[in-house]
C-alpha positions as CSV (number, residue, x, y, z in Angstrom):
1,X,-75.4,25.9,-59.7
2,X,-75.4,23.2,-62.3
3,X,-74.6,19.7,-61.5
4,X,-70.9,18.2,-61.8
5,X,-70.0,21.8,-61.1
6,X,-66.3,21.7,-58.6
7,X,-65.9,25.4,-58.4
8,X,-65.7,25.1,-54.9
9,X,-63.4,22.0,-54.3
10,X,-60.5,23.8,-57.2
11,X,-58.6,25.3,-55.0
12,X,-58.6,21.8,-52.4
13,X,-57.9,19.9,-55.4
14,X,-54.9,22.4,-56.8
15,X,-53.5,22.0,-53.1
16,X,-53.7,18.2,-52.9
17,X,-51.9,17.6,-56.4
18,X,-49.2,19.8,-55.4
19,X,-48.6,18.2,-52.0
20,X,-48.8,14.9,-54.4
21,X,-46.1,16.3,-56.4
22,X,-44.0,16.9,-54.2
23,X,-44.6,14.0,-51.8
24,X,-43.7,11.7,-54.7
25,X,-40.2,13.9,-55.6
26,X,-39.4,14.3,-52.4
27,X,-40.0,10.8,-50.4
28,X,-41.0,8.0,-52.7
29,X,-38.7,8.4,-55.6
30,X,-35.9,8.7,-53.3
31,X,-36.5,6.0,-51.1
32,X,-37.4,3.7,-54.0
33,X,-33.9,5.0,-55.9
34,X,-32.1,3.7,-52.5
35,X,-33.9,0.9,-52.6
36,X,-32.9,-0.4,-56.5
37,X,-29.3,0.9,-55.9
38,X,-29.6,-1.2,-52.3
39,X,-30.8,-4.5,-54.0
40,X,-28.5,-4.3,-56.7
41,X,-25.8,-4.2,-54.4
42,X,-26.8,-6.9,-52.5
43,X,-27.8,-9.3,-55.2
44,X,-24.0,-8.7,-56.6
45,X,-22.7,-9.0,-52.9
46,X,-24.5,-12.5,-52.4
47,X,-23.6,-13.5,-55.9
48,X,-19.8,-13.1,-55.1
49,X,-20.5,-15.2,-52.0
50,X,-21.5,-17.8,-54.2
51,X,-19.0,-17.6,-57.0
52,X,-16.1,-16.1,-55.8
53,X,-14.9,-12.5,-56.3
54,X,-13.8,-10.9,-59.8
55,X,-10.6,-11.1,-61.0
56,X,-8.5,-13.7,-62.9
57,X,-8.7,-17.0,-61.0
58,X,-5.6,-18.0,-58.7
59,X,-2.7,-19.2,-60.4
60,X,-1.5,-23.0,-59.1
C-alpha cells in the first residue's frame, strides 16, 4: 500500500459529504432563510416605531 493512499476511508468520506449535503439543505439554509426574512421584518417593524407607518401623512 503506497502512502497518501484513502482507499479505505472512500466510502466514510462519500457518506460524510452526503450527510453534509443534506444537513446544509435541510437545516442550515432553512433556518438561516427564516432568519433574514425574520430580521428584515423586524428592522422594518422597529423602523415604523420610529417613523411612523406608510401612507400619506394626516391631513390637518
Amino acid at each position: 500500500m503506497s502512502v497518501g493512499s484513502d482507499d479505505a476511508g472512500r466510502p466514510r468520506r462519500k457518506r460524510m459529504e452526503i450527510f453534509a449535503f443534506l444537513f446544509l439543505t435541510a437545516v442550515v439554509m432553512p433556518a438561516l432563510a427564516v432568519g433574514v426574512v425574520g430580521s428584515y421584518g423586524f428592522a422594518v417593524w422597529i423602523y415604523h416605531m420610529v417613523v411612523g407607518p406608510p401612507g400619506p401623512p394626516p391631513a390637518h
